[in-house]
C-alpha positions as CSV (number, residue, x, y, z in Angstrom):
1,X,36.7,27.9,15.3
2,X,33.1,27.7,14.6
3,X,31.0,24.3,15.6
4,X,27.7,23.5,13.5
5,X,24.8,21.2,14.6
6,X,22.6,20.6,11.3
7,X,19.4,18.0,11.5
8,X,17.7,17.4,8.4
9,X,15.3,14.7,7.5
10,X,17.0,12.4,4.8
11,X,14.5,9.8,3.9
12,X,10.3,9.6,4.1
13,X,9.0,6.2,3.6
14,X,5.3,5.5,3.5
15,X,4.9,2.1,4.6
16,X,2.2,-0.7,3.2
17,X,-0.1,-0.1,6.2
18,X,0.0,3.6,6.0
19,X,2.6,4.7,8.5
20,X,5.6,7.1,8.1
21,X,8.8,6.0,8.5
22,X,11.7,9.1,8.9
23,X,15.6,9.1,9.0
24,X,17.0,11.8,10.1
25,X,20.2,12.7,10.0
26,X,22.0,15.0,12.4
27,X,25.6,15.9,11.9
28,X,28.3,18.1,13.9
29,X,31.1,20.5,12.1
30,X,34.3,22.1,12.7
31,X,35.3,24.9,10.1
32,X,33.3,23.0,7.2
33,X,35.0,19.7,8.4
34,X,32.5,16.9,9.5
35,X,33.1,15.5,13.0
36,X,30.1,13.1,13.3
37,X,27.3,12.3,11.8
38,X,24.4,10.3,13.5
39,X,21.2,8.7,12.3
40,X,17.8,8.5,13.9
41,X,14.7,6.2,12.7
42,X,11.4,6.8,13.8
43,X,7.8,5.9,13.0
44,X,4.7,7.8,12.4
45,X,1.2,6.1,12.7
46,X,-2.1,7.4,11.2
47,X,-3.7,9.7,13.5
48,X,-0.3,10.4,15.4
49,X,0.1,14.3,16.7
50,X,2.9,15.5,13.9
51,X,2.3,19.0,15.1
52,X,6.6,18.8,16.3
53,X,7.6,17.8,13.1
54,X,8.9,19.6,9.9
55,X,6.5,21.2,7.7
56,X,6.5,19.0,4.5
57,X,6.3,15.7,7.0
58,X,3.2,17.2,8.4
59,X,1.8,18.1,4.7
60,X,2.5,14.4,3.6
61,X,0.3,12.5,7.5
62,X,-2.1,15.6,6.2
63,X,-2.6,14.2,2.6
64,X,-2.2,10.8,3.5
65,X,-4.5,10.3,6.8
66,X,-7.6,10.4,5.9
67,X,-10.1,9.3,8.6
68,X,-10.7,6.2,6.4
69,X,-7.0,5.4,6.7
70,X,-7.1,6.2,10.4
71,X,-9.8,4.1,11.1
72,X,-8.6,1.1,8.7
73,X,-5.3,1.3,10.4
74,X,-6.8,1.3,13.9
75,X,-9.2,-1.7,13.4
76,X,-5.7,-3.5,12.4
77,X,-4.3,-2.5,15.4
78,X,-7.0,-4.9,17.1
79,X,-6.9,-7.7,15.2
């Protein structure tokens, strides 16, 4: 009788204004059979700390945040 956790992100969205939006999908086995399987949504916003999340999310905020995007999305923020 073996139980699994696996977490994987599922979906990477890049938003109009620039942020990241992540499903990730966590789901629980019994002997190869799946007991549940949950979703979580979360956000990222330019110049966020990624440094906790997977390694091609981080490559993508890399790429994507510039500090002209960083600073554009900011100056929204105040508006």
């Amino acid at each position: 009788m073996s139980i699994e956790k696996t977490k994987f992100i599922d979906q990477i969205i890049i938003n109009k204004n620039n942020t990241i939006s992540l499903k990730e999908v966590t789901i629980i086995t019994e002997n190869d059979n799946e007991l549940s399987k949950t979703y979580h949504r979360s956000v990222l916003v330019p110049g966020q700390d990624v440094s906790d999340q997977p390694v091609k999310v981080v490559s993508i905020c890399q790429f994507l945040w510039t500090p002209q995007i960083i600073s554009e999305y900011e100056s929204q923020l105040l508006q």
